[in-house]
N, C-alpha and C positions, 0 to 999 in steps of 0.2 A: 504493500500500500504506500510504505514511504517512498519504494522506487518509482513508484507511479508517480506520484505528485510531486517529484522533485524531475522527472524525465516530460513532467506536463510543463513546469513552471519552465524549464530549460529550453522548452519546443516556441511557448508564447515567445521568451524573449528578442529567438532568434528571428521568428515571425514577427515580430515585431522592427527589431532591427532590417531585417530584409524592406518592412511596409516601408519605414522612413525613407528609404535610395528609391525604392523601384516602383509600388505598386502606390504608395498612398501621394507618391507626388503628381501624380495627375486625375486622383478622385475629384477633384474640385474643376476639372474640367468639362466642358461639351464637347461629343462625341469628333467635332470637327477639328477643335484644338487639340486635341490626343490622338487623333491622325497627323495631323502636323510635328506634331513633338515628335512621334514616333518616327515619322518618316523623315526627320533631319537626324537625328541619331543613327538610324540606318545609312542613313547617305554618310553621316561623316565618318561611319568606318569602311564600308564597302570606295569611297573615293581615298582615302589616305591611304588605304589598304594596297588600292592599283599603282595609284603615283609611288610610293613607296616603295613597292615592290621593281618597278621599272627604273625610278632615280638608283638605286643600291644597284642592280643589276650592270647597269651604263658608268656606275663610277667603278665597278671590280673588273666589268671585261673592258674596260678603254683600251688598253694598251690591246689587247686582244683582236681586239676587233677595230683596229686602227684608228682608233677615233685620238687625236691628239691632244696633250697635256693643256694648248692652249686654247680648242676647241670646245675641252672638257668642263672649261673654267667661265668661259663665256657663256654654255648653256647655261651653266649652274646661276651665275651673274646674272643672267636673263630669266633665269626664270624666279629669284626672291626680287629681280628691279622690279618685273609684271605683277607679283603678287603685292610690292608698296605701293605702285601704283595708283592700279586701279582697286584696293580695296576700297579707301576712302571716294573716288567716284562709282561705287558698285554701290554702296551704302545710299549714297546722298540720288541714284537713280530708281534703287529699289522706294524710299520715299514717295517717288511720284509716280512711275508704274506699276505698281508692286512689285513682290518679289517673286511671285511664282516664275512668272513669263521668265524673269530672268534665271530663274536654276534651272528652269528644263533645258530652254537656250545653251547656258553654261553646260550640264552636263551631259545636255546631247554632242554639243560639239566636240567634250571633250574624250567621249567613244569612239569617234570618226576621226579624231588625230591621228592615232597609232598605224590607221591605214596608209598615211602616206608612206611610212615606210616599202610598203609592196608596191605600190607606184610607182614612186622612186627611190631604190634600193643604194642610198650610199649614206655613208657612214654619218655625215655631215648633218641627213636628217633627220638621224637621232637626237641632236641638239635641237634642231627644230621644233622637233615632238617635245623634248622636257620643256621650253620656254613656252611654247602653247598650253601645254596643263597648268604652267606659271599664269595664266591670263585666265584660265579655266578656275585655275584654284582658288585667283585671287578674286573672282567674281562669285563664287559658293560657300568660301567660311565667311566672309562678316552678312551677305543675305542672310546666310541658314541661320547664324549665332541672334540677329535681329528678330528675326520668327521664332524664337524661345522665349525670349521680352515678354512676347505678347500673348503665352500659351498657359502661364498659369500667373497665380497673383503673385504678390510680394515676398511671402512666406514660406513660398516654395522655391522661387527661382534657382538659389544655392544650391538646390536639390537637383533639379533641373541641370544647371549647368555644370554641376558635378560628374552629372552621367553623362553627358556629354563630351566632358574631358576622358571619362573613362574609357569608352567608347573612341576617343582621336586616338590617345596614345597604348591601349590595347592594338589598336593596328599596326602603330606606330612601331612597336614589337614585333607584329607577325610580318609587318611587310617585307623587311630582310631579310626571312628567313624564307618567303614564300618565291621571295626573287633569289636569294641565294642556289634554292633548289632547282628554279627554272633553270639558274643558269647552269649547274650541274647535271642534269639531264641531258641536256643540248648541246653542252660545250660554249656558251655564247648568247649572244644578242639575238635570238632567233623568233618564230613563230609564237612561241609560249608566253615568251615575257613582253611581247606587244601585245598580248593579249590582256593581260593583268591588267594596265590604267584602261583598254577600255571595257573590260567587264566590270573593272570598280566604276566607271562613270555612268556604265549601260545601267547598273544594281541601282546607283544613287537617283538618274535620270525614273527608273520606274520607283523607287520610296516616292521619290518627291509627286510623280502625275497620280499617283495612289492619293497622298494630300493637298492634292489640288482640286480632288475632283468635289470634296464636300468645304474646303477653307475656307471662311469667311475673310480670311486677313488680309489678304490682298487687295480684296475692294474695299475693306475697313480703313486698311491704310490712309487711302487716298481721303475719306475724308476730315482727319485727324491735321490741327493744324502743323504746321511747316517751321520750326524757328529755328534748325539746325541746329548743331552741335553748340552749348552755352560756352560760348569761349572766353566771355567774362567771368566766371566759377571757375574761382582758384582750387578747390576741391576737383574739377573735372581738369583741367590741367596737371596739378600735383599728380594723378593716375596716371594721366598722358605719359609723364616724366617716370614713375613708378616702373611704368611697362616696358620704357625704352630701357630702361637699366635694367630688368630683368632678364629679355631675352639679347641685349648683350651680350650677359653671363653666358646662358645658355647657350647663344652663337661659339664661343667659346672651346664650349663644354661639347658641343660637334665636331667643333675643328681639330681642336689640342688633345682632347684631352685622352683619344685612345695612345698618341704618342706619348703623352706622359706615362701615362701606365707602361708601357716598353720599355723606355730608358731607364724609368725609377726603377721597374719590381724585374725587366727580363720578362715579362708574361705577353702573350701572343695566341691566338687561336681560341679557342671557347673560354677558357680563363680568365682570357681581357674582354672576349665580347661580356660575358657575363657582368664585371665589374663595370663596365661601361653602360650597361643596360641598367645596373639596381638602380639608378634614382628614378628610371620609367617605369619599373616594378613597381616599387613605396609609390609612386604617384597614380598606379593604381589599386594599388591597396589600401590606401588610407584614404581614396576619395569617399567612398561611403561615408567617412566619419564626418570629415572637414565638410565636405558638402552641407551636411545637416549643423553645423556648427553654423558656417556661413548664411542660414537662417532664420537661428537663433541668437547671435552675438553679434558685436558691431565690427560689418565687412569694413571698414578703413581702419580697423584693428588688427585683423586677420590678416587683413593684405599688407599692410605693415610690415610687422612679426613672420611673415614666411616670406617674405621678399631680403627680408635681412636675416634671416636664416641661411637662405642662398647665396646672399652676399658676403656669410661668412663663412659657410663651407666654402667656396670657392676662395678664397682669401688663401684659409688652411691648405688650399691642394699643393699650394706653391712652398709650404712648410716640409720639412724633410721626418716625414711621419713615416709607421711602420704599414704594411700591406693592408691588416686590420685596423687600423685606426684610420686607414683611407677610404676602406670599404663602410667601416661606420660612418663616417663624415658623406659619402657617396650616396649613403641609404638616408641620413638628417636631411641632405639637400632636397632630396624625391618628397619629403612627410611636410619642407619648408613650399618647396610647390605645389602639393595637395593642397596647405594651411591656403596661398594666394590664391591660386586659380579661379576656383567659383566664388569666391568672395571677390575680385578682384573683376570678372565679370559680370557679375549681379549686379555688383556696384555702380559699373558703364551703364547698364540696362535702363537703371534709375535716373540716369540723366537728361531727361525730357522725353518728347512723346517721338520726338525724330528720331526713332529707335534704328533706323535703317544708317542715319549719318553719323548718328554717336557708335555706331559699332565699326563701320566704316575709317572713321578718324582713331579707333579705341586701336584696331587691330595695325593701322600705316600704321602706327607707333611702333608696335610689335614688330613690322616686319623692316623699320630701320634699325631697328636692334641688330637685326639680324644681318642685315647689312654693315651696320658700324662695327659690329664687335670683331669681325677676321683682320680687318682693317688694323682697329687700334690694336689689337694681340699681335696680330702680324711685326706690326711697327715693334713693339715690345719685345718679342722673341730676336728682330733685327738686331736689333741695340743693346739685348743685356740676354735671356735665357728665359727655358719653358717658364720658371717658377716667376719669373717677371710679370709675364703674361697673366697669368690668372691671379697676381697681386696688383695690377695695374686696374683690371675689369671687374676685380673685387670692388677695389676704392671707388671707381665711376660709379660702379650699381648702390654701393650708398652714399654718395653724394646725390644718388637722383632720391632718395628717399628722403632727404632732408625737407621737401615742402610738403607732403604727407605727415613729416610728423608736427612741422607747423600751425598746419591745419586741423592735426588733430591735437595740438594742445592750444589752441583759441576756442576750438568749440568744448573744451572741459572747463576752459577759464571763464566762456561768458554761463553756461553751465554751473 
């Protein structure tokens, strides 16, 4: 009897914990916003999943498949310039046409790229193909991230965009592996692995005309008034800044940081990918948690506090620490971007009713991060060594945290 009721009360809680992530954040929706949630979620793993799977593919057989060191560097160039781009004019169009028209657009076309390659079969339009999913990609995460805004209320969003995140970078893991193996099959850049971005875009292209067929959002949009992005709210700025410092780090933390691991420990082969991979693991392990944090606690807290977690573990990488105490710090940095993430998005969400242009403007941030940070480390690693680098983009990512926490102690002081 006592096993019963202690194997009852253990089943509720986990039911319980489960309802919080998955099943109770969208009770409070109509059957048309839970088509829609449902079916950006789907999209943003089956589309990160394809592109993913083909960017790792194109950067392990380059040399392979003749595609050139400077050719290699200019896709890649091309395809985060297309995603700074036009995220912020993706955003501020979806506004006034909605957004649907524009994801099926975006992920129809971005199915029917990969065919140019049997067109015209030279190596050249492999790069072509990654900088077009650049323009694909950057026109489908800040629409899709804007149609979450508006799919449950306040109280849930964190929740929302937790899964979310869970769901990018769950792919974000398989994609390597799912290209690794194409290309191990085949030998190469072949049939398989142009298949992958457009099965991931074909998958995304039907989620989304599945919630387009019942959405109200799109026509909702348009009557919703217009005042773009509040660029006088030092609070939505302070974010701005917040975000460019964080995917700096992370820029980083792509480029360097499997070489660090090499030089510092000698590790190479599943070893390093592993060690390389835990803080995309903790970021999806711990999103369930923070997610529902991020809806009970104050997001310009949370975004705070896991932005400079990051900012600190990265600092430390540059430290001459032992294998494990790198691996713990590697696994802090993943639980300090769970803490930011959907807090950090919700947060944007709440910035007026231009949900399409504040997400727009929220994510260019993001993807000059991404841009800036090979840059400055680059220049760092030139002039001094690895450990410079990631003590250089340590220091920038909290100096951008500085008007966040300004902001958050004016409003505890008139508070």
């Amino acid at each position: 009897m006592q096993k019963s009721r202690i194997s009852g009360k253990l089943w509720r809680f986990c039911r319980m914990r489960l309802d919080l992530f998955w099943r109770g954040m969208l009770d409070e929706c109509s059957e048309s916003r839970r088509r829609t949630a449902q079916g950006v979620l789907a999209a943003a793993f089956f589309s990160t999943l394809g592109v993913g799977a083909f960017t790792f593919a194109m950067s392990l057989s380059a040399g392979s498949s003749g595609l050139s060191s400077y050719w290699l560097g200019l896709a890649f160039s091309g395809y985060f310039l297309a995603r700074l781009v036009l995220a912020p004019l993706a955003g501020y169009c979806a506004d006034f046409i909605g957004p649907m028209p524009m994801l099926l657009t975006a992920t129809g076309l971005g199915a029917a790229v990969p065919l140019l390659q049997f067109f015209f079969p030279a190596t050249e339009t492999l790069g072509v193909i990654q900088i077009s999913l650049g323009f694909c990609s950057g026109i489908v995460k800040p629409v899709s991230m804007s149609l979450l805004g508006d799919c449950v209320p306040d109280e849930r969003r964190g929740r929302l965009f937790g899964a979310y995140n869970t769901f990018l970078y769950a792919a974000l893991v398989t994609g390597p592996l799912v290209g690794g193996l194409a290309v191990n099959l085949q030998g190469g850049i072949q049939s398989l692995i142009l298949f992958c971005p457009g099965v991931g875009m074909g998958l995304a292209f039907l989620a989304f005309l599945r919630a387009s067929t019942s959405s109200p959002v799109s026509s909702m949009r348009k009557d919703k008034a217009k005042g773009g992005p509040p660029w006088r709210d030092m609070s939505f700025l302070s974010l701005l800044l917040a975000v460019l410092g964080r995917t700096t780090g992370a820029s980083v933390v792509i480029t360097f940081l499997p070489r660090l691991i090499n030089e510092r420990f000698g590790l190479d082969g599943m070893l390093a990918g592993l060690l390389f991979a835990l803080p995309n693991i903790m970021i999806i392990v711990g999103m369930p948690v923070t997610s529902r944090w991020a809806d009970v606690r104050d997001k310009s807290g949370l975004t705070f506090l896991g932005m400079g977690i990051c900012a600190a573990c990265l600092f430390a990488f540059g430290q001459p620490v032992s294998v494990w105490s790198f691996a713990g710090l590697a696994a802090l940095m993943g639980f300090g971007s769970a803490l930011s993430l959907p807090a950090s998005m919700s947060l944007a969400s709440e910035m007026g009713p231009a949900k399409g242009s504040v997400m727009g403007v929220f994510l260019g941030a993001s993807n000059l991060g991404f841009v800036l940070g090979p840059a400055l480390s680059g220049l760092a690693v030139r002039n001094g060594g690895m450990a410079d680098a990631f003590e250089l983009v340590a220091l920038f990512s909290g100096l951008c945290l500085l008007p966040t926490f300004l902001v958050m102690s004016r409003r505890l002081y008139a508070e």
